[in-house]
Every structure is written in structure tokens, then in C-alpha cells.
mmCIF file as Biopython writes it, N, C-alpha, C and O atoms, coordinates in Angstrom:
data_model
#
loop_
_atom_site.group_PDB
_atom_site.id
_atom_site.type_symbol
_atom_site.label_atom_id
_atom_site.label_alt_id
_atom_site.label_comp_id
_atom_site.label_asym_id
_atom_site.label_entity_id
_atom_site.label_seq_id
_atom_site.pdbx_PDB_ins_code
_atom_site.Cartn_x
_atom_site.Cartn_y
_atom_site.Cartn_z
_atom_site.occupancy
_atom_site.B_iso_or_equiv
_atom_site.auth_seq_id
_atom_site.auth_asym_id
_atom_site.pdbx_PDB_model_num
ATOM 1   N N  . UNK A ? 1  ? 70.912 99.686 105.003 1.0 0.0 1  A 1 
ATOM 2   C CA . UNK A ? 1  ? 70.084 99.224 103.899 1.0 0.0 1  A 1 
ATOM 3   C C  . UNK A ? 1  ? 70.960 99.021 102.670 1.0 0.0 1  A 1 
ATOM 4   O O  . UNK A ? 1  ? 71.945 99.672 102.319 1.0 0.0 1  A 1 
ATOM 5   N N  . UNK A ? 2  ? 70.394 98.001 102.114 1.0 0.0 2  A 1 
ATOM 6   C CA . UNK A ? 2  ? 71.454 97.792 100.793 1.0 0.0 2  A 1 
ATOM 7   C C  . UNK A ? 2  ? 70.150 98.012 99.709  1.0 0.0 2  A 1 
ATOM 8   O O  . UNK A ? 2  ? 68.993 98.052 100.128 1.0 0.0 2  A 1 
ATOM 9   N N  . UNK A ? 3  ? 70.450 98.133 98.426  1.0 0.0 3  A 1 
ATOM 10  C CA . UNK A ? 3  ? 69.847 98.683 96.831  1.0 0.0 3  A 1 
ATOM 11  C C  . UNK A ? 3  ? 70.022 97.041 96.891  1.0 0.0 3  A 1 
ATOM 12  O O  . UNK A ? 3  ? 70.692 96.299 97.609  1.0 0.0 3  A 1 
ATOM 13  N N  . UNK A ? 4  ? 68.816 96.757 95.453  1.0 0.0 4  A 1 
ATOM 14  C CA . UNK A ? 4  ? 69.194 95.838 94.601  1.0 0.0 4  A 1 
ATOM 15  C C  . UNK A ? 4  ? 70.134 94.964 94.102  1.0 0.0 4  A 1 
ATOM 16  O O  . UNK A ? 4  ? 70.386 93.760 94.072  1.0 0.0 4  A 1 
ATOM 17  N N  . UNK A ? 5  ? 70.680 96.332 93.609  1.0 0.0 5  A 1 
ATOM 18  C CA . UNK A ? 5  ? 71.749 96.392 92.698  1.0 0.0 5  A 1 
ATOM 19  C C  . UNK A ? 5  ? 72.944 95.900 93.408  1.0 0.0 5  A 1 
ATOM 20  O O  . UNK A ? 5  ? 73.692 95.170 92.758  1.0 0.0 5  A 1 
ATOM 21  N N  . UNK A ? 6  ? 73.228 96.148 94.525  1.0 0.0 6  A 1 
ATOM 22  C CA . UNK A ? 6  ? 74.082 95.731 95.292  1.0 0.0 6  A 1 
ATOM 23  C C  . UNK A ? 6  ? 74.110 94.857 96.314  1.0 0.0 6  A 1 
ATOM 24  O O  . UNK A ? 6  ? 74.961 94.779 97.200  1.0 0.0 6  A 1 
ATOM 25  N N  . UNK A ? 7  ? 72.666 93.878 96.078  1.0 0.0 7  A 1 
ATOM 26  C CA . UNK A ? 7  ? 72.442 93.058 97.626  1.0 0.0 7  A 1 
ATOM 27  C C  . UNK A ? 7  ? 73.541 91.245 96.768  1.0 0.0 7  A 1 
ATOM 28  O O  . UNK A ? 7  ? 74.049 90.481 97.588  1.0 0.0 7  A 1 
ATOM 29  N N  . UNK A ? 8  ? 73.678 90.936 95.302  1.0 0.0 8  A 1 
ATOM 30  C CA . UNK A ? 8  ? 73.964 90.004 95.470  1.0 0.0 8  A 1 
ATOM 31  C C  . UNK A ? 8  ? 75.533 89.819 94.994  1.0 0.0 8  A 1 
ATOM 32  O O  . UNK A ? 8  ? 76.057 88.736 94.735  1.0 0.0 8  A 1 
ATOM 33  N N  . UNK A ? 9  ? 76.026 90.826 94.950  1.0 0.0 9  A 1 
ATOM 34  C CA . UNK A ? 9  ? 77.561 90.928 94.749  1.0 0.0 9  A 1 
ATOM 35  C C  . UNK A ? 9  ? 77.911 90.920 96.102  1.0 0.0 9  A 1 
ATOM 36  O O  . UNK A ? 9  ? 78.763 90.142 96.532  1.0 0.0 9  A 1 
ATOM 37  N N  . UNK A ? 10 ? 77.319 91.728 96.810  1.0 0.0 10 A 1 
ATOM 38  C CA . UNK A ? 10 ? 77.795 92.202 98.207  1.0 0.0 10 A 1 
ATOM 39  C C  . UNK A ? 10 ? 77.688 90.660 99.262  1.0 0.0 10 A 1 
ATOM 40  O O  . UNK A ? 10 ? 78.484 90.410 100.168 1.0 0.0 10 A 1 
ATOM 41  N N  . UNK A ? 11 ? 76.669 89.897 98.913  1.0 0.0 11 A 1 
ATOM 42  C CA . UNK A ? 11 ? 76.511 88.189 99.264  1.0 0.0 11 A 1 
ATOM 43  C C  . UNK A ? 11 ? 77.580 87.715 99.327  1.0 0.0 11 A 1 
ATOM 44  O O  . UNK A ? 11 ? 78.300 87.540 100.310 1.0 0.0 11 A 1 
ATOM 45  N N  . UNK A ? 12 ? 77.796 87.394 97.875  1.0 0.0 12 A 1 
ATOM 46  C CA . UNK A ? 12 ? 78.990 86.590 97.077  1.0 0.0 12 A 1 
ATOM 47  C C  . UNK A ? 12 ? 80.379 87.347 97.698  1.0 0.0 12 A 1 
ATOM 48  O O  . UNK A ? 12 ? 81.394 86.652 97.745  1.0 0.0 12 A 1 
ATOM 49  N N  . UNK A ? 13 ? 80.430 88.307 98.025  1.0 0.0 13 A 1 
ATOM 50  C CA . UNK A ? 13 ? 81.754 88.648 98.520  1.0 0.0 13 A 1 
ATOM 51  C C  . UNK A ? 13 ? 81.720 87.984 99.721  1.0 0.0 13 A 1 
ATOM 52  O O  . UNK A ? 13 ? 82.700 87.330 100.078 1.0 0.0 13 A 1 
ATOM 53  N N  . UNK A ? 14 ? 80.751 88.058 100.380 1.0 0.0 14 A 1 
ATOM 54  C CA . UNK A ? 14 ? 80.758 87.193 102.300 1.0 0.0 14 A 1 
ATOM 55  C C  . UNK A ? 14 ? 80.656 86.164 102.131 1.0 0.0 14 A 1 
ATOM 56  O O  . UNK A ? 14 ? 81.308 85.414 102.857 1.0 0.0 14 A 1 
ATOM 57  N N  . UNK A ? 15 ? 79.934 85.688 101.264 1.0 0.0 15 A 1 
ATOM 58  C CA . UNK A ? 15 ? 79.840 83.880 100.666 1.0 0.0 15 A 1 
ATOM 59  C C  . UNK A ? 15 ? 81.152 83.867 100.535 1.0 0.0 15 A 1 
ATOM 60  O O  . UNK A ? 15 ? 81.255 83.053 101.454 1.0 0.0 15 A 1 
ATOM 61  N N  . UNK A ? 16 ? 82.264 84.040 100.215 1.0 0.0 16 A 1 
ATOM 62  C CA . UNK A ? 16 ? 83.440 83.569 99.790  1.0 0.0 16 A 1 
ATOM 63  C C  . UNK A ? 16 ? 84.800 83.556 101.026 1.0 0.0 16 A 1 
ATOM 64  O O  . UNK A ? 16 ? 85.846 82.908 100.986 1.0 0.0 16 A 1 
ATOM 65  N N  . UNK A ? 17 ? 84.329 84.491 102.038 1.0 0.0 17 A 1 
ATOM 66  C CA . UNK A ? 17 ? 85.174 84.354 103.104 1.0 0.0 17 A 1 
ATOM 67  C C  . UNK A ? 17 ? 84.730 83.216 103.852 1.0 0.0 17 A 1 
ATOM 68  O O  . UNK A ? 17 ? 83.600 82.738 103.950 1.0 0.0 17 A 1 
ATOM 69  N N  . UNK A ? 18 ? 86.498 82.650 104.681 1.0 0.0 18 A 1 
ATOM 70  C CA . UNK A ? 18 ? 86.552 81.550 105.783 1.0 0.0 18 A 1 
ATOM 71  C C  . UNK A ? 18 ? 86.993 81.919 106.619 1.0 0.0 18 A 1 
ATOM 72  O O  . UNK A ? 18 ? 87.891 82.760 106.613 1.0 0.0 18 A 1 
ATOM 73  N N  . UNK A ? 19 ? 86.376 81.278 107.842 1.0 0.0 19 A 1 
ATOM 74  C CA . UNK A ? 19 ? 84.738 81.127 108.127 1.0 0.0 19 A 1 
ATOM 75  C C  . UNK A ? 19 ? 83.798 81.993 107.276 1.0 0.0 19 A 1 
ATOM 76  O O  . UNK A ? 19 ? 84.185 83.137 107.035 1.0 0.0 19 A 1 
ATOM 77  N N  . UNK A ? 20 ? 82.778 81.651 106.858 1.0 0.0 20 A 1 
ATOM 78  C CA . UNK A ? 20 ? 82.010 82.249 106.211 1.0 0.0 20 A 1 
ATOM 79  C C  . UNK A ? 20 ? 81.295 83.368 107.239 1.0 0.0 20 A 1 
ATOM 80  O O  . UNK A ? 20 ? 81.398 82.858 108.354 1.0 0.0 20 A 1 
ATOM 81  N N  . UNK A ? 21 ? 80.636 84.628 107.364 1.0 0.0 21 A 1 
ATOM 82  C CA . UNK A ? 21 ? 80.430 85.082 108.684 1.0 0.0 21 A 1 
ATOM 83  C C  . UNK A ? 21 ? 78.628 84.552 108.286 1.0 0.0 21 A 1 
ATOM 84  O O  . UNK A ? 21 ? 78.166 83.968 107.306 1.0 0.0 21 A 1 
ATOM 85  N N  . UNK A ? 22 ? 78.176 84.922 109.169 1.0 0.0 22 A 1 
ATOM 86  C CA . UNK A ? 22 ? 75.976 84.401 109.298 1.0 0.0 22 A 1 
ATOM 87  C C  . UNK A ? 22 ? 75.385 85.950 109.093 1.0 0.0 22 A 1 
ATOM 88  O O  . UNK A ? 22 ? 75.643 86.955 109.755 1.0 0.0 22 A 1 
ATOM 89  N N  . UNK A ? 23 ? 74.518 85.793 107.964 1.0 0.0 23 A 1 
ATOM 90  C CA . UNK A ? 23 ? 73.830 87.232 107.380 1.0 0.0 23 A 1 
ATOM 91  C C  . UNK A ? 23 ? 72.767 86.840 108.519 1.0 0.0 23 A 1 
ATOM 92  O O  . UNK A ? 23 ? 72.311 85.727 108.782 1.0 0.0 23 A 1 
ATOM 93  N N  . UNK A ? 24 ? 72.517 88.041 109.097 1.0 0.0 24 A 1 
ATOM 94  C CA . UNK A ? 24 ? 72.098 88.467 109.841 1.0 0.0 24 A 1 
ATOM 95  C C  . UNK A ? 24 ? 70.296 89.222 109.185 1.0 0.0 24 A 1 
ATOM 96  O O  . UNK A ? 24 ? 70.406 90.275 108.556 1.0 0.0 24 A 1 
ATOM 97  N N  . UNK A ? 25 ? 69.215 88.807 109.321 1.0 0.0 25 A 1 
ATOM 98  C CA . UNK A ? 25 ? 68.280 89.579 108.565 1.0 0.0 25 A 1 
ATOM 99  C C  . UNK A ? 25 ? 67.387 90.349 109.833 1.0 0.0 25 A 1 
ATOM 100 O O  . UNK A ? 25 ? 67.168 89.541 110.736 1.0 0.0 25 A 1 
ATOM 101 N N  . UNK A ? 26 ? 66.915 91.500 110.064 1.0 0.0 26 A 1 
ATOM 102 C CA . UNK A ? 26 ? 66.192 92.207 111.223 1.0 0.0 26 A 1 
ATOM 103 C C  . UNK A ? 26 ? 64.380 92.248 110.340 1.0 0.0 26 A 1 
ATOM 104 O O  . UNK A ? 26 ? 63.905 92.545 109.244 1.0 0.0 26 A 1 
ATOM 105 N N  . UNK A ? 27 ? 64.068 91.900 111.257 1.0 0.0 27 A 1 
ATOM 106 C CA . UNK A ? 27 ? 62.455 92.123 110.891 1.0 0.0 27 A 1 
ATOM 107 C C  . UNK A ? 27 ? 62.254 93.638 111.340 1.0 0.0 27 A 1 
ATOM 108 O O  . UNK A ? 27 ? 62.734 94.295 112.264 1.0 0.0 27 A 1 
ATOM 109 N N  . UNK A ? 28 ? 61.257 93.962 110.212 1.0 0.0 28 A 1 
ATOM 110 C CA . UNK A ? 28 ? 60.407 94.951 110.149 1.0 0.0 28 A 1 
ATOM 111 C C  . UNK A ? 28 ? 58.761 94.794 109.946 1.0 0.0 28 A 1 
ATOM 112 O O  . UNK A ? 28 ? 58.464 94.130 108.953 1.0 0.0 28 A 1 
ATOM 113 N N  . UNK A ? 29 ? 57.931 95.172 110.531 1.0 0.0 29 A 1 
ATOM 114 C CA . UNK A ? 29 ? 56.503 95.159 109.768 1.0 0.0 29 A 1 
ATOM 115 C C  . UNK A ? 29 ? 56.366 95.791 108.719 1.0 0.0 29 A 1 
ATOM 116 O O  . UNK A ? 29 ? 55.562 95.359 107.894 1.0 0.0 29 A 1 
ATOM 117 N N  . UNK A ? 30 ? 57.035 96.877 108.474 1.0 0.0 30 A 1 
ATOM 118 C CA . UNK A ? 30 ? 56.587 97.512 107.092 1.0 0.0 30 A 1 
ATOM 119 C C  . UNK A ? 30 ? 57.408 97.245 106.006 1.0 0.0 30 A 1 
ATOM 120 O O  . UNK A ? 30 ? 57.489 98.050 105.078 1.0 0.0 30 A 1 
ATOM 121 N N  . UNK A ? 31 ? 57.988 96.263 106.020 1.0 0.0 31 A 1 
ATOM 122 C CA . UNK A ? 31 ? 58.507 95.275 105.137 1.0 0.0 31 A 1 
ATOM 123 C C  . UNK A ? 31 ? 57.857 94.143 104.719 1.0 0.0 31 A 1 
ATOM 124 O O  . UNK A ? 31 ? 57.638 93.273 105.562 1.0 0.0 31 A 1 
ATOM 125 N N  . UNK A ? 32 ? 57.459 93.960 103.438 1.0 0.0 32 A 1 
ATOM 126 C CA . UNK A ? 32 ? 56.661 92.798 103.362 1.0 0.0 32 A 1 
ATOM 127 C C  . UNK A ? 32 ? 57.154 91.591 103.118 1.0 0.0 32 A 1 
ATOM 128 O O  . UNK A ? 32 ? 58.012 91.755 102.250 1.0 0.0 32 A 1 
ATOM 129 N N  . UNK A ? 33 ? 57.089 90.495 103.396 1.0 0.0 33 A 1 
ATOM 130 C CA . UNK A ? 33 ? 57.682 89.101 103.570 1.0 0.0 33 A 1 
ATOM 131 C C  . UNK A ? 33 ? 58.062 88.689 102.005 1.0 0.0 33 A 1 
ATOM 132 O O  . UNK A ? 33 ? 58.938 87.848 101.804 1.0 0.0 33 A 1 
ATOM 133 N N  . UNK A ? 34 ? 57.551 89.150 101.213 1.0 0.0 34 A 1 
ATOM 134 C CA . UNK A ? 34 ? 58.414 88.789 99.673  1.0 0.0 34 A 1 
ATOM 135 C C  . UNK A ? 34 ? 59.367 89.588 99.903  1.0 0.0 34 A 1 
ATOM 136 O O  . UNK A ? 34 ? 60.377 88.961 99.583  1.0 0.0 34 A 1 
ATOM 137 N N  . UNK A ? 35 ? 59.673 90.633 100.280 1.0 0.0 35 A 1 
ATOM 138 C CA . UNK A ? 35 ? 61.421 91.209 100.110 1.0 0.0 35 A 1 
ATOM 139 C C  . UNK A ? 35 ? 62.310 90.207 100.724 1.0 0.0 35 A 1 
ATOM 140 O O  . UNK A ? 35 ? 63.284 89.634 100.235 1.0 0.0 35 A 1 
ATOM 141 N N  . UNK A ? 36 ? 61.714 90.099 102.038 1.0 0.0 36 A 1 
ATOM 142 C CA . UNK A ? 36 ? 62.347 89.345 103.229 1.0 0.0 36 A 1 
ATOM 143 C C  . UNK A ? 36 ? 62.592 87.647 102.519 1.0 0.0 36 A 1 
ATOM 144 O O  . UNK A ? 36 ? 63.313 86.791 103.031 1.0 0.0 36 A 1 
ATOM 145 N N  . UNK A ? 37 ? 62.104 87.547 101.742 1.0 0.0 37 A 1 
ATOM 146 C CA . UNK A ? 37 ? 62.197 85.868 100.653 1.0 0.0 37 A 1 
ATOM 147 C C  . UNK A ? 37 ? 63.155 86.010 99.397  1.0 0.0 37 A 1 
ATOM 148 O O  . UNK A ? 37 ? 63.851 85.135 98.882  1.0 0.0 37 A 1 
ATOM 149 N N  . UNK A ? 38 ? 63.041 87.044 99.119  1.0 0.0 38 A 1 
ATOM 150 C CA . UNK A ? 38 ? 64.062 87.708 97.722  1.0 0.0 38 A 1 
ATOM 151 C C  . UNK A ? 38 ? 65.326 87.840 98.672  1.0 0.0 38 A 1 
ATOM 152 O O  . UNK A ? 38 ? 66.376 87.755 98.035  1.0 0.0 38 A 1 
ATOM 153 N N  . UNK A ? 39 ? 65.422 87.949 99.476  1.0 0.0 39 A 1 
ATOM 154 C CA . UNK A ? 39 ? 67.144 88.333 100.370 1.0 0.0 39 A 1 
ATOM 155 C C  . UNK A ? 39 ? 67.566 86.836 100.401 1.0 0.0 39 A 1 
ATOM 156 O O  . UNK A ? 39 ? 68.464 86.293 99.759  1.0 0.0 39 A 1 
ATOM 157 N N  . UNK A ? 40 ? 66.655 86.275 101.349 1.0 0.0 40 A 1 
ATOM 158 C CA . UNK A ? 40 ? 66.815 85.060 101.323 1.0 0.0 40 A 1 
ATOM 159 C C  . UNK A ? 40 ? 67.438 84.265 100.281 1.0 0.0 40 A 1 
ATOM 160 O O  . UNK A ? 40 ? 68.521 83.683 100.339 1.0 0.0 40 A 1 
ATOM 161 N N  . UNK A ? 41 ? 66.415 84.328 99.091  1.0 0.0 41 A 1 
ATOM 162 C CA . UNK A ? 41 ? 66.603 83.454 97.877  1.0 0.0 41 A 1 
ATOM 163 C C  . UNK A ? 41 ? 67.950 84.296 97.208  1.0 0.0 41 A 1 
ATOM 164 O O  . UNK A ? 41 ? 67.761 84.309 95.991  1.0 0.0 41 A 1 
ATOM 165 N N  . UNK A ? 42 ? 68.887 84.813 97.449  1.0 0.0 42 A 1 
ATOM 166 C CA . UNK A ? 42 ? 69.813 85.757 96.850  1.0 0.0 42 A 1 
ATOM 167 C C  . UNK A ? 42 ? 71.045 84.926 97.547  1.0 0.0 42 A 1 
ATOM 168 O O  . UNK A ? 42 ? 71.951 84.337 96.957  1.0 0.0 42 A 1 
ATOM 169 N N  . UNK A ? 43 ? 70.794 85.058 99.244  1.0 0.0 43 A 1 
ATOM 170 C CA . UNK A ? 43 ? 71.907 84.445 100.064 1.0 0.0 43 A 1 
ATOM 171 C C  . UNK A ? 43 ? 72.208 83.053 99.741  1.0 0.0 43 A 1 
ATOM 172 O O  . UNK A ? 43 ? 73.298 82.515 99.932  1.0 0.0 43 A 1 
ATOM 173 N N  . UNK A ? 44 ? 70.877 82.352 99.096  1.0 0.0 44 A 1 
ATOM 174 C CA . UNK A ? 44 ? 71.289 81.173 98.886  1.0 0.0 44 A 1 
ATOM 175 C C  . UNK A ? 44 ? 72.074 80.912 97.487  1.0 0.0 44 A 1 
ATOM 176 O O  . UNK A ? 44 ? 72.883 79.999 97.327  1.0 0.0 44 A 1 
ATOM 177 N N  . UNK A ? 45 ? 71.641 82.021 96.340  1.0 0.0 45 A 1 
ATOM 178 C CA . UNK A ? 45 ? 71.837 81.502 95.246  1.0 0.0 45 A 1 
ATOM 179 C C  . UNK A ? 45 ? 73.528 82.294 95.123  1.0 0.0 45 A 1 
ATOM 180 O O  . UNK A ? 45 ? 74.212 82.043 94.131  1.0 0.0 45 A 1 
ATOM 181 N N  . UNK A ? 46 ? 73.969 83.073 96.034  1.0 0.0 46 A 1 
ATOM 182 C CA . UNK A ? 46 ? 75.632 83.234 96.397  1.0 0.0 46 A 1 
ATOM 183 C C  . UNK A ? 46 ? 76.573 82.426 97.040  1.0 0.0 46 A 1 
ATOM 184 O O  . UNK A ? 46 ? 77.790 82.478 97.214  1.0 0.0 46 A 1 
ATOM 185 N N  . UNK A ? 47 ? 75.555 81.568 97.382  1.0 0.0 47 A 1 
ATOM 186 C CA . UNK A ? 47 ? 76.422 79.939 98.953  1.0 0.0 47 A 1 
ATOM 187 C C  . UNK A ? 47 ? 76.329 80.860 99.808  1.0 0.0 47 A 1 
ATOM 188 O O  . UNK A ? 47 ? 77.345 81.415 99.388  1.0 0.0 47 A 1 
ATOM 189 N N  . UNK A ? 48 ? 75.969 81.606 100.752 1.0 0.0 48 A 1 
ATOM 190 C CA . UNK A ? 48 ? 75.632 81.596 102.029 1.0 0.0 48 A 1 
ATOM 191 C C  . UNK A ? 48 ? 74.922 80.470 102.720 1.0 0.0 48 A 1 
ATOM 192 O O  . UNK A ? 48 ? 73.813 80.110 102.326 1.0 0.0 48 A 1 
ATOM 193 N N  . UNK A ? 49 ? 75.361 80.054 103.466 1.0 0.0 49 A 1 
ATOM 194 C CA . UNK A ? 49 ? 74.942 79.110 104.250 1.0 0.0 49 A 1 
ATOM 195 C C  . UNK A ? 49 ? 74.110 79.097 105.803 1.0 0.0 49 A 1 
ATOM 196 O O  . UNK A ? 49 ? 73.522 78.143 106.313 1.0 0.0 49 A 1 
ATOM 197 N N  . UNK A ? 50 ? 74.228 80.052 106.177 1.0 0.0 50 A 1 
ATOM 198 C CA . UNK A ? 50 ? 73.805 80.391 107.799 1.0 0.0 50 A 1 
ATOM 199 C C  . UNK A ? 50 ? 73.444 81.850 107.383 1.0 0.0 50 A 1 
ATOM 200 O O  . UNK A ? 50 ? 74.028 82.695 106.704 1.0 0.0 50 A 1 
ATOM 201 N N  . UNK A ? 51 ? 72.164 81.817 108.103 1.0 0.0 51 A 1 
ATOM 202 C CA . UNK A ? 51 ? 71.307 82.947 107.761 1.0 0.0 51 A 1 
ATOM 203 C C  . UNK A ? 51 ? 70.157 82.512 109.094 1.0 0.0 51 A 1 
ATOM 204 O O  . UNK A ? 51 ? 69.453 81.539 109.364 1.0 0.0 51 A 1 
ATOM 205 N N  . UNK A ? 52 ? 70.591 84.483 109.985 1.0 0.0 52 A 1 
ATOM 206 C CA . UNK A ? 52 ? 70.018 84.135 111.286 1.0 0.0 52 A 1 
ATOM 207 C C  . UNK A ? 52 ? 68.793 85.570 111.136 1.0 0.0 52 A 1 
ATOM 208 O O  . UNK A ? 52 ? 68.809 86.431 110.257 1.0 0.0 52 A 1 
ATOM 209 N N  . UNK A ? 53 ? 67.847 85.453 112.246 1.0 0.0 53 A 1 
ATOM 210 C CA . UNK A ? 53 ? 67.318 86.523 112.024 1.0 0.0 53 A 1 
ATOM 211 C C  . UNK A ? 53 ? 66.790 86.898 113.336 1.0 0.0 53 A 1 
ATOM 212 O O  . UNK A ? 53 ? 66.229 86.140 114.127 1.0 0.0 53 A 1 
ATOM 213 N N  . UNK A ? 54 ? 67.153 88.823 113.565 1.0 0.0 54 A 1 
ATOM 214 C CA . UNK A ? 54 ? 67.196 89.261 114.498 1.0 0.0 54 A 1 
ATOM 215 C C  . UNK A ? 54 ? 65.490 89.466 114.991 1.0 0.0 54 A 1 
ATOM 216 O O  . UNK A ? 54 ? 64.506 89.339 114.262 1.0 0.0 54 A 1 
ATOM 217 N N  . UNK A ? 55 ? 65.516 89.780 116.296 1.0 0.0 55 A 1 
ATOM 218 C CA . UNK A ? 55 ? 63.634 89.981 115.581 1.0 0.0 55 A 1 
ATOM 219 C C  . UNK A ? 55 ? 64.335 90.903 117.930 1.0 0.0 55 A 1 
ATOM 220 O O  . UNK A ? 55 ? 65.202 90.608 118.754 1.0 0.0 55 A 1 
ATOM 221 N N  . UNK A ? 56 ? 63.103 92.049 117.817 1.0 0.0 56 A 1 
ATOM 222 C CA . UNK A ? 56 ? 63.428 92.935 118.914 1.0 0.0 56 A 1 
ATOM 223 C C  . UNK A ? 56 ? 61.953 92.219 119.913 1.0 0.0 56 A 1 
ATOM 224 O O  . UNK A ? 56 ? 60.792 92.188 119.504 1.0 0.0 56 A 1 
ATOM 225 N N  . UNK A ? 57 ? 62.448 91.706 121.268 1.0 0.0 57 A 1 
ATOM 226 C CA . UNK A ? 57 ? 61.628 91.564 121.992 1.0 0.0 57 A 1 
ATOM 227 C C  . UNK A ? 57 ? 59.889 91.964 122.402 1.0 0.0 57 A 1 
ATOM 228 O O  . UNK A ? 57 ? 59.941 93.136 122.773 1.0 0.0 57 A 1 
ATOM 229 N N  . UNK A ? 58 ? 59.148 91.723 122.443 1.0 0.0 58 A 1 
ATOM 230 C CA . UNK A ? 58 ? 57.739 92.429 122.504 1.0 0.0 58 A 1 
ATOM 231 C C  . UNK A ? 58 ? 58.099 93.083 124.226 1.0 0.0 58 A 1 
ATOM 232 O O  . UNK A ? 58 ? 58.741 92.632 125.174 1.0 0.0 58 A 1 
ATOM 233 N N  . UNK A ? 59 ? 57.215 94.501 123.967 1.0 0.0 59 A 1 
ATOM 234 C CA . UNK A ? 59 ? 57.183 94.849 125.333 1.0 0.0 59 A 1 
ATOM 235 C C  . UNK A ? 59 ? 56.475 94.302 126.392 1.0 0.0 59 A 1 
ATOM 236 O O  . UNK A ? 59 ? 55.363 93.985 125.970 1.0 0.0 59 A 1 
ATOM 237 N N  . UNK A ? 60 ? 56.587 94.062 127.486 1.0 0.0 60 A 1 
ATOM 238 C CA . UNK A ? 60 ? 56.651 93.687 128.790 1.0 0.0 60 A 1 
ATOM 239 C C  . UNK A ? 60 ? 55.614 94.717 129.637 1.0 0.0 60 A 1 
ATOM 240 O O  . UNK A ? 60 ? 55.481 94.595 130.855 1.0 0.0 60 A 1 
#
């Protein structure tokens, strides 16, 4: 888990490496979809470019 405070420095540092690496986001339900849009809108406003998201299979 990352703070606030530290989600868009910590961007901009991976935004700046080549190859750039792909932020990776994991769903949660008890996370509500505006956080999950604020990460988002952060990765973009650092140049991240590729932004994938993990999500865990439904049971079988």
C-alpha cells in the first residue's frame, strides 16, 4: 500500500525509467472506485503510460 503523500512522486520516479515498467492496479471490493480513479488520474498526470489491472479469478 502506498499513502497519498507518496503515490505521485513514487509515479514520476517509474514514469521516468526506460522501458517505462506497467503499474500494475489489483482490485479490491472494499475499495471504492474513486480511489481506484484518483491512482489512475495520478499515473497519468506523471506520464505513465501502460496501466494494467490485476483482478483474482471467481471461484469455480
Amino acid at each position: 500500500k502506498i499513502g497519498d503523500g507518496e503515490l505521485k512522486p513514487r509515479l514520476a520516479t517509474e514514469a521516468a525509467k526506460e522501458p517505462q515498467p506497467e503499474l500494475h492496479i489489483r482490485g479490491d471490493k472494499a475499495v471504492r472506485y474513486e480511489r481506484v480513479a484518483q491512482a489512475m488520474s495520478a499515473a497519468r498526470e506523471t506520464g505513465v503510460r501502460k496501466i494494467g489491472f490485476i483482478t483474482e479469478p471467481e471461484p469455480k
